[in-house]
N, C-alpha and C positions, 0 to 999 in steps of 0.2 A: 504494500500500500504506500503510497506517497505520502509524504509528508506537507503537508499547508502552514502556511504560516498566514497569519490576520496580518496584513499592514496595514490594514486602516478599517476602524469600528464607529458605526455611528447609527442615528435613532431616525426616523422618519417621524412627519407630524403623528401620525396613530400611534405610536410607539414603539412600531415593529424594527427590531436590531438588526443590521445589515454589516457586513465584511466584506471587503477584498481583501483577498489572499492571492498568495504565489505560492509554486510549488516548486522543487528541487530542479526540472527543467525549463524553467522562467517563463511559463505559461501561467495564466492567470486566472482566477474565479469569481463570482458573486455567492456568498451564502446568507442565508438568515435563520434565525436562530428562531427554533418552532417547540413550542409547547405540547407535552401528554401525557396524557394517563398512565400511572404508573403504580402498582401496586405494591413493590418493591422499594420505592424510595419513602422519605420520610416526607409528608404533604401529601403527596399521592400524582405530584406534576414532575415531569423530567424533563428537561430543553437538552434539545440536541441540534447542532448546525447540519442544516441541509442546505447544497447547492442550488442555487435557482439559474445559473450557466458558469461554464466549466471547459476549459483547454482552449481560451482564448488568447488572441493578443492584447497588449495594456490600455490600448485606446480604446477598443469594443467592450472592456471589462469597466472601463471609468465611465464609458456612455452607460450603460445598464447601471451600475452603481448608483452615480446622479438622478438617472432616471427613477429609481427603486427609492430614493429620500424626499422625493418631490411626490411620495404616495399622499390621498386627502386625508383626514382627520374625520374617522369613526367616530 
């Protein structure tokens, strides 16, 4: 599995969490960070980052990104 790293963490107006990452061969990704049911952890919620686009270049990664923080306000 590759490794990602978050270079850059930030909130949209709903408050939904967003990252770009890069990965060990300097391709790039969109993830957000998604909430669920869990009956294992302590709360019963567990957030896990999922990709929303993935093995991109840096400019098609920052347009989606910007695009993704410009979400409305639930």
């Amino acid at each position: 599995m590759k490794a990602i790293k978050l270079i850059e963490r930030a909130k949209n107006a709903a408050g939904i969490r967003y990252g770009l990452g890069k990965d060990e061969k300097g391709t790039f990704s969109v993830w957000v960070l998604k909430a669920s049911y869990s009956g294992h952890v302590k709360g019963g919620i567990a957030y896990a980052w999922c990709y929303c686009i993935k093995d991109v270049d840096e400019s098609t990664a920052r347009a989606v990104f910007a695009k993704k923080l410009k979400g409305k306000a639930r």
